[in-house]
C-alpha positions as CSV (number, residue, x, y, z in Angstrom):
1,X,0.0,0.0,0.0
2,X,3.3,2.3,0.4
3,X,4.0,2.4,-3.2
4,X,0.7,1.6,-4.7
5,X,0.8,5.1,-6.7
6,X,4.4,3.4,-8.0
7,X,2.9,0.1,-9.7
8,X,2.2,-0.1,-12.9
9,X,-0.8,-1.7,-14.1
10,X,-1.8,-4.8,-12.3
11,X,-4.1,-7.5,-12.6
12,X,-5.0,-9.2,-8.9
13,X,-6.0,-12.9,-8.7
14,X,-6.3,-14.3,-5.1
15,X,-8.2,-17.7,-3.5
16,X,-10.4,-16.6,-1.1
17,X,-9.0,-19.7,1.0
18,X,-5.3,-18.8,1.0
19,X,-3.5,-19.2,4.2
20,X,-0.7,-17.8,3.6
21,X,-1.4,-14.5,2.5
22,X,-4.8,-13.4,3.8
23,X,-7.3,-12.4,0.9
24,X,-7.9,-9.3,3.1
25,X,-4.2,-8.2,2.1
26,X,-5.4,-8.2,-2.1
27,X,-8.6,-6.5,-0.8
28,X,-6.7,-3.4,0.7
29,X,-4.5,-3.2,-2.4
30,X,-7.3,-3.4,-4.5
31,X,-9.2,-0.3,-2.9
32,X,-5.9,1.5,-2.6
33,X,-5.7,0.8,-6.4
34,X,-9.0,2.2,-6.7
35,X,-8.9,5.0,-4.8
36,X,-5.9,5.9,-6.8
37,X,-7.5,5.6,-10.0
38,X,-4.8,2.7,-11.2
39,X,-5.5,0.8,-14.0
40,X,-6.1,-2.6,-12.2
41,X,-8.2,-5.7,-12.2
42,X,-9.1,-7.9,-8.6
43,X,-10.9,-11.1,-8.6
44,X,-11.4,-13.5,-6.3
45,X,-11.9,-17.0,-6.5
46,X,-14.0,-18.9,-3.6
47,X,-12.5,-22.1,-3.6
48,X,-8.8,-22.0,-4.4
49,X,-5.9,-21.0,-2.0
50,X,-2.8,-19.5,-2.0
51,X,-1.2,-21.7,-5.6
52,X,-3.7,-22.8,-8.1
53,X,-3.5,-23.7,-11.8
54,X,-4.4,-21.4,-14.1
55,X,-7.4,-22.3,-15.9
56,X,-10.8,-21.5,-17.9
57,X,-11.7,-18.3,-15.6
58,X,-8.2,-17.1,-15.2
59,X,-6.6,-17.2,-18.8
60,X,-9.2,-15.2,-20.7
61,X,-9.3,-12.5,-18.0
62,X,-5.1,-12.5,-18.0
63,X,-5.2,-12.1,-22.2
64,X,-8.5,-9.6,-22.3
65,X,-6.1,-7.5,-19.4
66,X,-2.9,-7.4,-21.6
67,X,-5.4,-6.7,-24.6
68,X,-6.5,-3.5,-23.0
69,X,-3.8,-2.8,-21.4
70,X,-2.3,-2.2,-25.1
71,X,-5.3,-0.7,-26.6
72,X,-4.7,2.0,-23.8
73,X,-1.1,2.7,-24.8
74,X,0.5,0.8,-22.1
Protein backbone atom coordinates (compact mmCIF):
# COMPACT_ATOMS: atom_id res chain seq x y z
CA UNK A 1 0.00 0.00 0.00
CA UNK A 2 3.28 2.29 0.45
CA UNK A 3 3.99 2.42 -3.16
CA UNK A 4 0.65 1.63 -4.69
CA UNK A 5 0.79 5.10 -6.67
CA UNK A 6 4.38 3.41 -8.05
CA UNK A 7 2.93 0.13 -9.74
CA UNK A 8 2.24 -0.07 -12.89
CA UNK A 9 -0.82 -1.72 -14.10
CA UNK A 10 -1.76 -4.75 -12.33
CA UNK A 11 -4.09 -7.52 -12.57
CA UNK A 12 -4.97 -9.20 -8.90
CA UNK A 13 -5.98 -12.89 -8.69
CA UNK A 14 -6.31 -14.33 -5.14
CA UNK A 15 -8.16 -17.73 -3.49
CA UNK A 16 -10.36 -16.57 -1.12
CA UNK A 17 -8.98 -19.72 0.98
CA UNK A 18 -5.28 -18.79 1.02
CA UNK A 19 -3.52 -19.20 4.17
CA UNK A 20 -0.67 -17.82 3.59
CA UNK A 21 -1.37 -14.50 2.52
CA UNK A 22 -4.76 -13.41 3.76
CA UNK A 23 -7.33 -12.38 0.87
CA UNK A 24 -7.85 -9.25 3.13
CA UNK A 25 -4.15 -8.25 2.07
CA UNK A 26 -5.41 -8.19 -2.06
CA UNK A 27 -8.64 -6.46 -0.83
CA UNK A 28 -6.72 -3.37 0.73
CA UNK A 29 -4.55 -3.24 -2.37
CA UNK A 30 -7.32 -3.35 -4.46
CA UNK A 31 -9.22 -0.25 -2.87
CA UNK A 32 -5.89 1.55 -2.57
CA UNK A 33 -5.66 0.79 -6.42
CA UNK A 34 -9.04 2.24 -6.71
CA UNK A 35 -8.91 4.99 -4.83
CA UNK A 36 -5.90 5.93 -6.75
CA UNK A 37 -7.53 5.58 -10.05
CA UNK A 38 -4.83 2.70 -11.22
CA UNK A 39 -5.51 0.79 -14.03
CA UNK A 40 -6.09 -2.57 -12.16
CA UNK A 41 -8.22 -5.68 -12.23
CA UNK A 42 -9.13 -7.93 -8.59
CA UNK A 43 -10.91 -11.08 -8.61
CA UNK A 44 -11.39 -13.49 -6.25
CA UNK A 45 -11.92 -16.99 -6.50
CA UNK A 46 -14.01 -18.86 -3.59
CA UNK A 47 -12.46 -22.09 -3.56
CA UNK A 48 -8.85 -21.99 -4.44
CA UNK A 49 -5.85 -21.01 -1.97
CA UNK A 50 -2.82 -19.54 -2.01
CA UNK A 51 -1.19 -21.69 -5.64
CA UNK A 52 -3.75 -22.81 -8.08
CA UNK A 53 -3.48 -23.65 -11.79
CA UNK A 54 -4.39 -21.35 -14.14
CA UNK A 55 -7.43 -22.33 -15.93
CA UNK A 56 -10.77 -21.47 -17.93
CA UNK A 57 -11.74 -18.26 -15.64
CA UNK A 58 -8.24 -17.07 -15.16
CA UNK A 59 -6.64 -17.19 -18.76
CA UNK A 60 -9.20 -15.16 -20.66
CA UNK A 61 -9.26 -12.55 -17.95
CA UNK A 62 -5.09 -12.48 -17.99
CA UNK A 63 -5.24 -12.10 -22.25
CA UNK A 64 -8.49 -9.57 -22.34
CA UNK A 65 -6.12 -7.54 -19.42
CA UNK A 66 -2.86 -7.39 -21.64
CA UNK A 67 -5.44 -6.70 -24.64
CA UNK A 68 -6.51 -3.53 -23.03
CA UNK A 69 -3.84 -2.77 -21.44
CA UNK A 70 -2.32 -2.21 -25.12
CA UNK A 71 -5.31 -0.68 -26.60
CA UNK A 72 -4.67 1.97 -23.77
CA UNK A 73 -1.06 2.72 -24.78
CA UNK A 74 0.46 0.78 -22.07
Amino acid sequence: LYFADRLPPVQIHHGEEDNVVPPSQSARLAEKLESLGSFHEYFTYPDMGHEFPLGPLQIPRIILFAENLLRAGF
